[in-house]
N, C-alpha and C positions, 0 to 999 in steps of 0.2 A: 504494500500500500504506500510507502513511504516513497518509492519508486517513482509515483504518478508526477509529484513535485519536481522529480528531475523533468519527467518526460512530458510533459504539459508546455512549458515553455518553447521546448522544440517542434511543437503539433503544430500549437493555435497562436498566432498574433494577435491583438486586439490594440487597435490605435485608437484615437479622437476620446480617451476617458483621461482625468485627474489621477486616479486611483485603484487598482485591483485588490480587492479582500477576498481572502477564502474564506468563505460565512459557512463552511461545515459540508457534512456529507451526510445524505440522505439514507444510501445503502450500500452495502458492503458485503462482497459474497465472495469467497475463496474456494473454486471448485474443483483446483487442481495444486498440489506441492511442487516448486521449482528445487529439481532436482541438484546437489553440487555438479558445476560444469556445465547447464544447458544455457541458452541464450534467450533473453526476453526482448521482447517489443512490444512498443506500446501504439494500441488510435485512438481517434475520440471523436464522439459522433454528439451536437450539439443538440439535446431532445428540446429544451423548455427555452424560450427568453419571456420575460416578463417584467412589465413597467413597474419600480419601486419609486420613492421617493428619492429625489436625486440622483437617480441613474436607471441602471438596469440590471434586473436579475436572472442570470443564469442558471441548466441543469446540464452539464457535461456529462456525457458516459463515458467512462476511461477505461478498456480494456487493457490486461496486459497478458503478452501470447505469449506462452512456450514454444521457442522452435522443436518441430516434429511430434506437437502435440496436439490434440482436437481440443480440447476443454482449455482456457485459458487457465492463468493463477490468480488471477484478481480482478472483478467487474466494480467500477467507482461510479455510484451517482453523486459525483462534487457539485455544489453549490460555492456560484461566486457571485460577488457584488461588485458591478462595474460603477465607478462614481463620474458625472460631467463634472 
């Protein structure tokens, strides 16, 4: 899960805000062990935005894959708060 923070940066850009807050995660579900020695990657598919006060609110899905694996290790519904 700690992973996502690295690999989030290198997905999604997000310009024209003041501010990005990670406001929390919705749900968390670990359906497969990363093995010692296998290789992870990460996507992220943007399901939610929605109008808050002073900005906008996010729900990112953050998978992260096992190479040669069907079942990922980690599905992230993160929550962020974009500020104007």
């Amino acid at each position: 899960m700690s992973l996502s923070n690295f690999f989030l940066p290198q997905i999604v850009e997000v310009q024209g805000f003041s501010a990005g807050i990670n406001y929390g995660v919705d749900k968390v579900r670990f359906p497969s062990p990363v093995k010692v020695g296998q290789s992870v990657r990460a996507g992220a598919e943007l399901v939610e935005v929605t109008e808050v006060k002073g900005g906008l609110q996010t729900l990112m899905r953050i998978t992260i894959e096992i190479e040669g694996e069907e079942r990922p290790a980690c599905v992230i519904d993160a929550i962020s708060r974009w500020l104007l």
